[in-house]
C-alpha positions in Angstrom: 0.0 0.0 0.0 1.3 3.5 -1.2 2.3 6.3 1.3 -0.5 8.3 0.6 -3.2 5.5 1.1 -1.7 5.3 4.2 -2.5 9.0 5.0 -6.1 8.6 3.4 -6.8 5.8 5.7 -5.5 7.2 8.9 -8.1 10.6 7.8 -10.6 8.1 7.4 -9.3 6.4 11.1 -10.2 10.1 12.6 -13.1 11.0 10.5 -15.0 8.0 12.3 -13.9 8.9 15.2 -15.1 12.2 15.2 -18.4 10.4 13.7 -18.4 8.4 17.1 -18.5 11.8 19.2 -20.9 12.7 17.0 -23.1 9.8 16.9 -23.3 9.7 13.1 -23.3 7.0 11.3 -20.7 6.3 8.3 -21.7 4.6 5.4 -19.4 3.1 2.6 -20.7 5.8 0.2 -19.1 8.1 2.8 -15.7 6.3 3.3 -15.7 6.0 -1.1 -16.1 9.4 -1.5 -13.8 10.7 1.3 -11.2 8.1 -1.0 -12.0 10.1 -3.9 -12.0 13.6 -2.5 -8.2 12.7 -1.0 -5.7 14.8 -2.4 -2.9 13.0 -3.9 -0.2 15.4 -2.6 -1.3 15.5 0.3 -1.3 19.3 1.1 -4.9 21.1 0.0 -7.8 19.4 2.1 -10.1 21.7 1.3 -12.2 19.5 -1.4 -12.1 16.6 1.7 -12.9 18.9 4.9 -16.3 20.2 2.8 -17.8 17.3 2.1 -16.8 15.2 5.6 -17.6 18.5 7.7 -20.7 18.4 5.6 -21.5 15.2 6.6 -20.4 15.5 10.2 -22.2 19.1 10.3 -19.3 20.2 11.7 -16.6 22.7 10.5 -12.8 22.3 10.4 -11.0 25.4 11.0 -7.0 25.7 10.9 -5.8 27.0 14.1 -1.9 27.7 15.3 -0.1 25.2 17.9 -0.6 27.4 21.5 0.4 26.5 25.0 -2.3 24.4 26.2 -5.1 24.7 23.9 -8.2 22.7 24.5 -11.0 21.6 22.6 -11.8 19.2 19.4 -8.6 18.4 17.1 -7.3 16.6 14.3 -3.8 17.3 13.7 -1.8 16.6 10.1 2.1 15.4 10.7 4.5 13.7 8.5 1.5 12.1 6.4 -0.7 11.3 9.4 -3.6 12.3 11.1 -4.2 12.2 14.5 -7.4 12.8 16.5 -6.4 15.2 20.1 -8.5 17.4 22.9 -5.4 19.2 23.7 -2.4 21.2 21.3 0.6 22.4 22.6 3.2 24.9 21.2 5.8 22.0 21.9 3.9 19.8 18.7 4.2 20.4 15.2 2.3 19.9 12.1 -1.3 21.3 11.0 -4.2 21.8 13.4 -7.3 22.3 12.7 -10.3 22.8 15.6 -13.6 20.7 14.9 -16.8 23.4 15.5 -20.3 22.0 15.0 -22.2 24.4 12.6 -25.6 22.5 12.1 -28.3 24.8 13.8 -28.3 23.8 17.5 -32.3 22.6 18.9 -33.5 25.0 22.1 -31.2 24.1 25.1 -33.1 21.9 27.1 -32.7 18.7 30.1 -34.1 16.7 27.2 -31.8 17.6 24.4 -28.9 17.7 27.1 -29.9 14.2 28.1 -30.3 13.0 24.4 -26.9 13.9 23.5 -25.2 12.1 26.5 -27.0 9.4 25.0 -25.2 9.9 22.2 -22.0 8.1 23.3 -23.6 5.3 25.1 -20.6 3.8 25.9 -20.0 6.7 28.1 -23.5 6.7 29.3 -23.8 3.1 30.3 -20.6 3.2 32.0 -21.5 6.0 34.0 -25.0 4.1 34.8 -23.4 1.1 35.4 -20.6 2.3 37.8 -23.3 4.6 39.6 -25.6 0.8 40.0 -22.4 -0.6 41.4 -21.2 2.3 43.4 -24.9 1.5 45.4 -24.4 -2.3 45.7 -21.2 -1.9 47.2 -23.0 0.4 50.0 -24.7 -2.8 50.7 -21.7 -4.5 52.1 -21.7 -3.4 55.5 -25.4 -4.2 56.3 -25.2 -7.8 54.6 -21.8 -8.4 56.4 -23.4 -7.6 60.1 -27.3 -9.3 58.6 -24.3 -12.5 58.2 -22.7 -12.1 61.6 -25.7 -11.5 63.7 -28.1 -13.9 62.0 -26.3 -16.7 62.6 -25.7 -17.2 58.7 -22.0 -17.9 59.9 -21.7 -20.2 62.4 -20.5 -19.5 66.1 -16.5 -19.9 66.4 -16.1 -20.4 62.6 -13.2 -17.8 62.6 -12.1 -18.7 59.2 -15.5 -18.0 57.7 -15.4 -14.6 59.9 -12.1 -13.8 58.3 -13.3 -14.5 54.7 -16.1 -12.3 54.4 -13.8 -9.7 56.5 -11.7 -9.1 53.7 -14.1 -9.6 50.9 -15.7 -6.8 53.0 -12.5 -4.5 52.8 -12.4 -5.3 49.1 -15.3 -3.5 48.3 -14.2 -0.6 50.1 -11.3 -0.7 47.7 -13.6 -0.9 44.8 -15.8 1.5 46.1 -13.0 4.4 46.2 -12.1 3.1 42.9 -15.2 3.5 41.1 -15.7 7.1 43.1 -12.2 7.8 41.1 -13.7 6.6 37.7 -17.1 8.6 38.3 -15.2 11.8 38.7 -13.4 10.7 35.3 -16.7 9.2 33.4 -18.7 12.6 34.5 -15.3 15.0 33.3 -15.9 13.3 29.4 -19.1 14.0 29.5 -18.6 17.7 30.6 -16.2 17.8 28.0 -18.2 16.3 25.1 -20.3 19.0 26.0 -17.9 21.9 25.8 -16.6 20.5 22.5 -19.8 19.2 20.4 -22.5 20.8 21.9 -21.8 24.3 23.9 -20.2 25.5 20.8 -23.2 25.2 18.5 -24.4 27.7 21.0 -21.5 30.0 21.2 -21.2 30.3 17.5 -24.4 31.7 16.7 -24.4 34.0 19.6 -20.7 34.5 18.5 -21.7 36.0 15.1 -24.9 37.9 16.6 -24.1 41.7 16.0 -25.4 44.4 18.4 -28.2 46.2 17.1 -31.3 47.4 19.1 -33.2 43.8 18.4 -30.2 42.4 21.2 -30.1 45.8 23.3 -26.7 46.7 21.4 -25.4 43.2 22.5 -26.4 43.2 26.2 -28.6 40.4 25.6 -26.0 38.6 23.5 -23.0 38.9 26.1 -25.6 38.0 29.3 -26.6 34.8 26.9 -22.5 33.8 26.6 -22.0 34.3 30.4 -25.2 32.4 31.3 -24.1 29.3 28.4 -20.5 29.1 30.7 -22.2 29.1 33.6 -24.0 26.2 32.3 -21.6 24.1 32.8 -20.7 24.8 36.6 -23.8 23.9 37.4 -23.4 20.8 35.6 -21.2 20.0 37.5 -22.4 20.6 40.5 -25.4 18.1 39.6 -23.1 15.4 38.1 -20.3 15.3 41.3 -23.4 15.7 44.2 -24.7 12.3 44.1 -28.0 13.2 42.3 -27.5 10.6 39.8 -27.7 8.0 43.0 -31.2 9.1 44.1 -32.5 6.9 40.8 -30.7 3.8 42.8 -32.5 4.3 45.9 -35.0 1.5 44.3 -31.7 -1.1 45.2 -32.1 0.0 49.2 -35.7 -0.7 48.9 -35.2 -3.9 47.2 -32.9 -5.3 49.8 -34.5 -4.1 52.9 -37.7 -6.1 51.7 -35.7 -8.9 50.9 -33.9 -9.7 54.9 -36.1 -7.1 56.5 -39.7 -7.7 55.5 -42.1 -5.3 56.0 -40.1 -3.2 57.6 -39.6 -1.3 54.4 -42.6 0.6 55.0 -40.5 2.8 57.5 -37.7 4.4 54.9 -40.6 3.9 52.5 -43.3 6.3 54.1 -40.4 8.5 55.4 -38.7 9.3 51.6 -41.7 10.2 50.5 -42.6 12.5 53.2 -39.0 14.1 52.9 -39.7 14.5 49.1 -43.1 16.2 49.3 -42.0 18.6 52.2 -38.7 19.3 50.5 -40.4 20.2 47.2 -42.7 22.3 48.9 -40.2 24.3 50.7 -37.9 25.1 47.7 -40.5 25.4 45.2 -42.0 28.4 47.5 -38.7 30.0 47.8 -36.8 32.2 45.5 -34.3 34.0 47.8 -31.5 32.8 46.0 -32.6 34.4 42.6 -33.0 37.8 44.9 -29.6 37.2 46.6 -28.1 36.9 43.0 -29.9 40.1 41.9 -29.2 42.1 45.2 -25.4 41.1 45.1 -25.1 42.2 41.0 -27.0 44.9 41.9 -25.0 46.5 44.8 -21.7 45.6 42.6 -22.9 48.2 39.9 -22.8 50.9 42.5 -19.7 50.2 44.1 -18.0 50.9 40.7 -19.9 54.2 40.4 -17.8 55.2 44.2 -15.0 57.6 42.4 -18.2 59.4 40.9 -20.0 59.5 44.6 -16.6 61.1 46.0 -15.9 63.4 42.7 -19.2 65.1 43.9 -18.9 65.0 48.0 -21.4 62.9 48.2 -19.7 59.8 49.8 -22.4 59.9 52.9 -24.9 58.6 49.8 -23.0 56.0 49.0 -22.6 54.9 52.9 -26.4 55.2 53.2 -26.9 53.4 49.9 -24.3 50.4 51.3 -26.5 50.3 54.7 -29.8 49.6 53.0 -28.3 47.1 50.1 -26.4 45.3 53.3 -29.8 45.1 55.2 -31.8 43.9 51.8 -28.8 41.3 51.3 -29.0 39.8 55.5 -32.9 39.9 55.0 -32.6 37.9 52.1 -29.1 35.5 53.3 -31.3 34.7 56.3 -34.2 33.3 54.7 -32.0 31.4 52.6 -29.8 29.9 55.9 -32.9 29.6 57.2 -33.8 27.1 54.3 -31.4 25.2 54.6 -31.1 25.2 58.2 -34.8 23.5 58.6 -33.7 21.1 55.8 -30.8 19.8 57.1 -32.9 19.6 60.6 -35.9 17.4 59.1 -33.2 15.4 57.6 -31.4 15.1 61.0 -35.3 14.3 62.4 -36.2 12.1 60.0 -33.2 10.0 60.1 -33.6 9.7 64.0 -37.4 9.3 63.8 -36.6 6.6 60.9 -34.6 4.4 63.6 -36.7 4.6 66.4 -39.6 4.1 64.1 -38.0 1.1 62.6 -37.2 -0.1 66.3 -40.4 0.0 67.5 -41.6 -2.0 64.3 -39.2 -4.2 64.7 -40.0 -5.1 68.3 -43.1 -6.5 67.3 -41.9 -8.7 64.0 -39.0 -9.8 66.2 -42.1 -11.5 69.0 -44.5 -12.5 66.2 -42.4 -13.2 63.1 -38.7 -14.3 64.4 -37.0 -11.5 62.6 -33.3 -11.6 63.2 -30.9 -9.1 64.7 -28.9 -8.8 61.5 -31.7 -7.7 59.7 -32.9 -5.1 62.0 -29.5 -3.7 61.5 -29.6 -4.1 57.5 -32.4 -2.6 57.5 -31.4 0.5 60.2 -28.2 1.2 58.4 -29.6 1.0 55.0 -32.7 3.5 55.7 -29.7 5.9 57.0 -28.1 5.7 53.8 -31.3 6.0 51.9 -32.1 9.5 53.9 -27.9 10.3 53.0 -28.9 9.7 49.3 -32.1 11.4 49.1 -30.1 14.6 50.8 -29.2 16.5 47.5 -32.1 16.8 46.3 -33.3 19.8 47.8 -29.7 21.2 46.0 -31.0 19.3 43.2 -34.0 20.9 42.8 -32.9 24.4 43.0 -29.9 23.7 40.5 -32.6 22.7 38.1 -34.9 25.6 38.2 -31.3 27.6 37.9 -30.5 26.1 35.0 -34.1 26.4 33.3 -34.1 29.7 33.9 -30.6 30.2 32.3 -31.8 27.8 29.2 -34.3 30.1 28.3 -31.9 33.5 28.2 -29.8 31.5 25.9 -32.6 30.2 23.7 -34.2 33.2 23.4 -31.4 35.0 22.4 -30.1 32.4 19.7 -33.5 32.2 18.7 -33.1 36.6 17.9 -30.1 35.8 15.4 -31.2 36.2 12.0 -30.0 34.0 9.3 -28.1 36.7 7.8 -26.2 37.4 10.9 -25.2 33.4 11.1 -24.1 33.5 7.4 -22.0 36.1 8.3 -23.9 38.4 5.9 -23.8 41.6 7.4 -23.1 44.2 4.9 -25.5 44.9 1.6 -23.6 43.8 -1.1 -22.1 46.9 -3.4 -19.3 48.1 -5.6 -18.3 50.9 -3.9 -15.1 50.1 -1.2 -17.7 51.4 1.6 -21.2 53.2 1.2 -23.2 54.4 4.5 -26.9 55.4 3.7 -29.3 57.4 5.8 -27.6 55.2 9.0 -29.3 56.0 12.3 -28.3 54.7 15.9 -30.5 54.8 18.5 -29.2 53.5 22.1 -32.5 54.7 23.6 -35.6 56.5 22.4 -33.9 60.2 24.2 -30.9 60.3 21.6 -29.3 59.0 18.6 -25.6 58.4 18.8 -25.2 58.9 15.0 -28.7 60.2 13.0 -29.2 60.0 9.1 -25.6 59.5 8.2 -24.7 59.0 4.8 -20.9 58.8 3.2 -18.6 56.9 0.9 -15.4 55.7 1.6 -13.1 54.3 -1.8 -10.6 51.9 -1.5 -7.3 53.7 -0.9 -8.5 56.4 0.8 -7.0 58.4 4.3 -9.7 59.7 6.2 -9.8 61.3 9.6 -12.7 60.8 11.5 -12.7 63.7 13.9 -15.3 64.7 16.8 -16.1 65.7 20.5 -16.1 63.5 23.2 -19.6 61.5 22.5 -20.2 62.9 19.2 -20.3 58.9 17.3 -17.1 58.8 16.2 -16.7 55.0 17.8 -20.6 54.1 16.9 -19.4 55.0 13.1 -16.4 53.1 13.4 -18.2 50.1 14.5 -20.6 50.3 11.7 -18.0 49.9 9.1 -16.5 47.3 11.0 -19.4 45.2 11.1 -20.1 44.8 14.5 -22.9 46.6 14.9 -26.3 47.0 12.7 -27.7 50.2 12.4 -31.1 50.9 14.2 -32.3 52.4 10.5 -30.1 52.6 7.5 -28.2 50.4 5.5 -23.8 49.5 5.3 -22.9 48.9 1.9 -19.5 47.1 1.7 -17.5 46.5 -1.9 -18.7 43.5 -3.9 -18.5 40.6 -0.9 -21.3 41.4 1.6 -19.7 38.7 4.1 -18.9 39.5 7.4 -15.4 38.2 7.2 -14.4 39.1 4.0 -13.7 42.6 5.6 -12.3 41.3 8.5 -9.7 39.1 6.7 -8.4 42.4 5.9 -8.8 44.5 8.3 -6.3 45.5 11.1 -8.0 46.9 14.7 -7.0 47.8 17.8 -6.4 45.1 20.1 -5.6 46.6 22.9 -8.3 45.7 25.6 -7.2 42.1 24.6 -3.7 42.7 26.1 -4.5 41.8 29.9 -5.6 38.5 29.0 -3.3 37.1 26.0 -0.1 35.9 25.5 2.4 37.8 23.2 1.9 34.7 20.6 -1.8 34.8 20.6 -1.7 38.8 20.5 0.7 38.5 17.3 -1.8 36.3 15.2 0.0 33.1 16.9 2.6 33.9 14.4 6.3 33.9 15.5 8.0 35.2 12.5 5.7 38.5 12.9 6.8 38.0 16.8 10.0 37.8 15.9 10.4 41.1 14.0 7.2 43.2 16.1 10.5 42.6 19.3 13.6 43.7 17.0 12.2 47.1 16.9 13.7 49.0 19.4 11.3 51.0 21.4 9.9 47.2 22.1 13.0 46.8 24.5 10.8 46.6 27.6 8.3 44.0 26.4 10.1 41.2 28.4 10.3 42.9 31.5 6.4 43.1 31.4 5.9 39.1 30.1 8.6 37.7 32.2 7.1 33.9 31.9 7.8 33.7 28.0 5.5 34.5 24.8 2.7 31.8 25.7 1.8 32.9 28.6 0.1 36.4 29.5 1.3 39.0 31.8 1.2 38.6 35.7 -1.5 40.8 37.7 2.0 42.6 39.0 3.6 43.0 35.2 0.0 44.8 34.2 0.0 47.6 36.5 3.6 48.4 34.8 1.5 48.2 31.7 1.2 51.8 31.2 -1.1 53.3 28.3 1.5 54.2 25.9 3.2 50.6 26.2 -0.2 49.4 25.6 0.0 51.7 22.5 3.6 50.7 21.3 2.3 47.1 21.0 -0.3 48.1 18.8 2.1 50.2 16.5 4.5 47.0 16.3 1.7 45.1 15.5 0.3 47.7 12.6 4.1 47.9 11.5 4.4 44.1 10.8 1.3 43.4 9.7 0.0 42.4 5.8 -3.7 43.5 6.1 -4.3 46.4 3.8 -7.1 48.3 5.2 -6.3 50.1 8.6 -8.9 50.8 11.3 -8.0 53.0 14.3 -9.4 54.4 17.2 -7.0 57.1 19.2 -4.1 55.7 18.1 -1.4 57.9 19.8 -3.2 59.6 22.4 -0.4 58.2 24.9 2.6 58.8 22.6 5.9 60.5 23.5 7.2 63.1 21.6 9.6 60.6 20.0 7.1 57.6 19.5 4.6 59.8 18.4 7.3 60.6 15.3 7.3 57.4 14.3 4.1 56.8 14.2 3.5 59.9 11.6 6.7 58.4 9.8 5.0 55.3 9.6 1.6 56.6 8.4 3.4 58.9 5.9 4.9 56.1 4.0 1.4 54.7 3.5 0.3 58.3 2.2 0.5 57.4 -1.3 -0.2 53.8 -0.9 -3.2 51.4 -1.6 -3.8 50.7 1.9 -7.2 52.2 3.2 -6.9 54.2 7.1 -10.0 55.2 8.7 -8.1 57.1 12.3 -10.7 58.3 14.9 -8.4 61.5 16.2 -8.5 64.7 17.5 -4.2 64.5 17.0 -3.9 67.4 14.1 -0.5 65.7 13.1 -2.6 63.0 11.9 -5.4 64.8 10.6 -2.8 66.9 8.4 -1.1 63.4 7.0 -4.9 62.2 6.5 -6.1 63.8 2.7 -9.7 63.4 4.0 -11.7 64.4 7.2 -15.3 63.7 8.5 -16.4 65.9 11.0 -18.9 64.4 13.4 -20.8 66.3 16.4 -24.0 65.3 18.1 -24.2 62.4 15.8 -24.3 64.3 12.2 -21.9 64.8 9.4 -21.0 68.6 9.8 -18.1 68.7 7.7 -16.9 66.1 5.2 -14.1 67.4 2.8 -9.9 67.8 2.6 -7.9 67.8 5.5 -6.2 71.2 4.1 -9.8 72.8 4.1 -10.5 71.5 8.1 -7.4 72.8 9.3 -7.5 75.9 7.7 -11.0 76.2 9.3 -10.4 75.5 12.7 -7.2 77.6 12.5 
């Protein structure tokens, strides 16, 4: 067999792999075509990823090698393919991150459930491990039902001994199969992450602000609600809720040795259960702690603003009556649990004495054994100890129904076009704005009726007051935000990231939370060179652990602004995009940085590159050839740079 057949099969290896995740099926058709599709050299895959992601409904997307990146991954080395949840900077080859792209169905337990189901290896094993996991909490009641009934005769030490250790060896097995649960439970949460959560995050990913999502407030609550998902999945898989289902066992073997004495734990669960839904069901303190907490968090941010106007003895007053609201509400909710965990304490005594008492009476009339009066006390203990998280259960469920509804009803809000990534009208001219309106709120409109072209090529200054639209323009041509009336033309691709291919941005919020590779594309020859310059001298002072890791809390104070700024301008000087966006660029510049910047931007004067610079700087302004003047949201002046300066001079 050929090299390359070799290579197709091992693609074919991972595609059904990925299939397996997936829960699709592959047919021979499939495997044929895939055959087929292969290229022969081994080096465009683009024919073969279409059709198998098309199959699959999932995309494949090349991504660079970083230090520890999670997720979905098939990697391409030396001819091979290899199927991975983890890349490293250390490995080499080709990448390329597996996102589902098939319309997700509305988040729900069902759906959740249905795709564990999926891999029902996974799902069995967990079942299975949780069904054992409950037999072996059987061992110590049927080793003392064997002592004390007499099953084992008197003196017969050896017999004593035997079950002794057969006892300790399901303790063994028992922390065993706790370790495996953790494991089972930690695939599934990943499964999640990888094939499902991200059919989520990509739509909501690709929704745009516009008033329809409250500028993107709805969108961004719907992304933190969709991780917080998965906290409180765990907090349901690792609490013992799946063992409530295998209370039925408990039941089952206290019948069997103990008779009727089952009707004790019997009547007493299903009291527990009916007063414990009651109590949390009529009780939604914890939604008002989380909304009093949020809400006093808001207003300690606005504190600098309470002391700019001397009136910090608000703000004290304000703090005394949220810290009031949030005991009032806390001490309903320890309250809660506090007669909880006291009916379980009550019930599991009441259970004993109850079964006692019972027991007293089957002991004279029926000849029921010692042994079994202890099964059957230590067994309606653990059934009590099962049945304990539900009242954690329940509230974790109403949580997470409340949070599948934000999520759903914002994917729901994403248009088709948005997903497609069709954001722009299509049109040959470079950039057309017509009659665009923004409206934050129904008082006032950031920009109103703005119409202007921009050619490919050109330099324009986009200049303004504080507040006057400048960065509510900027994002309309960008393509991050949809205009409350109006339309965006955008050249002869209407695509979302056809501009963005192109388009170089300001990064600089990203800076606190990225390593100098991910901030440089993940590319280390433009690294490489962005460092050689020399006002870039301090840059490993400030990411002292190395280029895949991002700076320390302590390196980011000595982050100033205009270091902040300098990255950008190595970044701008070493990139190959040909169409310029920037907001303020040099508004922290010294005297000598600030020189090379216009040096930099004066070589690209007569160039094809396009530059669209929000500024007030008139150094820039003067290199620009074109300005738009923006105040209160209007166009007041749209002509040469020559003309404005003159003007304002």
């Amino acid at each position: 067999m050929s090299a390359i057949s070799e290579e197709c099969y091992s693609f074919i290896r991972v595609y059904e792999l990925i299939a397996e995740n997936l829960d699709a099926s592959v047919t021979p058709e499939n495997i044929s075509t895939i055959i087929k599709l292969y290229p022969g050299n081994g080096d465009v895959f683009d024919d073969v990823f279409c059709y198998a992601g098309e199959v699959l409904g999932v995309k494949f997307i090349k991504t660079n090698f970083n230090k520890n990146n999670q997720g979905t991954f098939i990697i391409y080395k030396e001819g091979e393919w290899f199927f991975s949840n983890c890349i490293d900077s250390s490995m080499e080859g080709r990448a390329y991150i597996i996102i589902p792209v098939n319309p997700p169905d509305d988040l729900s337990f069902l759906n959740i459930i249905r795709f564990c189901l999926k891999s029902r290896v996974r799902f069995v094993s967990i079942i299975i491990t949780s069904f054992i996991l409950s037999l072996t909490a059987l061992a110590i009641p049927l080793y003392m039902s064997a002592v004390y009934s007499k099953i084992i005769p008197a003196f017969a030490e050896s017999s004593l001994w035997s079950l002794s250790l057969l006892l300790i060896l399901f303790f063994i097995l028992d922390v065993y199969l706790k370790h495996q649960k953790i494991n089972l439970f930690f695939n599934v949460i990943k499964s999640f992450t990888s094939f499902m959560e991200t059919q989520y995050l990509r739509i909501l990913s690709y929704d745009i602000s516009s008033k329809k999502n409250d500028w993107g407030k709805n969108r961004n609550i719907a992304v933190m609600e969709l991780f917080k998902i998965k906290s409180i999945l765990w907090l349901c898989l690792t609490s013992n809720t799946v063992d409530i289902f295998f209370c039925i066992v408990y039941f089952i073997t206290i019948a069997a040795i103990s008779g009727y004495l089952v009707l004790v734990p019997l009547f007493i669960s299903v009291f527990f259960i009916v007063v414990v839904f009651y109590l949390v069901s009529t009780s939604n303190n914890e939604q008002k702690e989380n909304q009093n907490l949020h809400s006093f968090a808001d207003k300690i941010s606005l504190l600098p603003f309470y002391q700019a106007e001397g009136k910090t003895d608000l703000f004290l007053s304000s703090y005394v009556s949220e810290s009031i609201k949030f005991n009032d509400i806390y001490s309903k909710n320890v309250h809660l649990r506090n007669n909880i965990s006291s009916l379980i304490t009550f019930l599991s005594s009441f259970q004993t004495v109850a079964i006692i008492i019972m027991a007293f009476y089957m002991v004279r009339d029926f000849g029921l054994s010692v042994g079994s009066i202890f099964a059957a006390i230590i067994l309606s203990g653990k059934i009590i100890q099962t049945l304990s998280p539900l009242p954690n259960l329940i509230s974790l469920t109403r949580e997470l129904k409340k949070l599948f509804n934000i999520i759903n009803d914002s994917v729901s809000s994403c248009s088709t076009s948005v997903i497609d990534n069709k954001i722009f009208v299509q049109d040959s001219t470079f950039w057309r704005l017509h009659k665009c309106t923004v409206s934050y709120d129904d008082k006032h409109n950031a920009l109103e009726n703005i119409s202007l072209n921009i050619c490919e090529g050109e330099k324009v200054a986009i200049v303004g007051p504080t507040n006057s639209g400048k960065s509510t323009l900027i994002h309309l041509l960008l393509g991050v935000m949809i205009p409350s009336s109006g339309s965006v033309y955008w050249n002869e691709d209407n695509r979302y990231d056809s501009l963005h291919s192109r388009t170089f941005f300001s990064q600089q919020n990203l800076i606190n939370n990225s390593s100098l590779f991910d901030y440089y594309d993940c590319d280390l020859e433009k690294l490489s060179r962005a460092l050689s310059f020399e006002f870039m001298s301090w840059v490993t002072d400030i990411f002292d652990k190395g280029i895949y890791h991002p700076p320390s809390d302590v390196s980011l104070i000595n982050l100033t602004s205009e270091k902040r700024q300098l990255l950008e301008i190595s970044r701008i000087l070493v990139s190959d995009k040909d169409i310029f966006i920037l907001d303020e660029p040099s508004t922290s510049l010294s005297f000598n940085n600030s020189n090379l910047f216009y040096g930099f931007l004066k070589q690209k004067k007569e160039t094809k590159d396009t530059f669209v610079i929000a500024t007030s700087n008139k150094d820039i302004i003067s290199i620009m050839k074109r300005v738009v003047y923006i105040e209160n949201g209007k166009v007041i002046f749209d002509g040469s740079s020559q003309k404005f300066l003159s003007s304002i001079n």
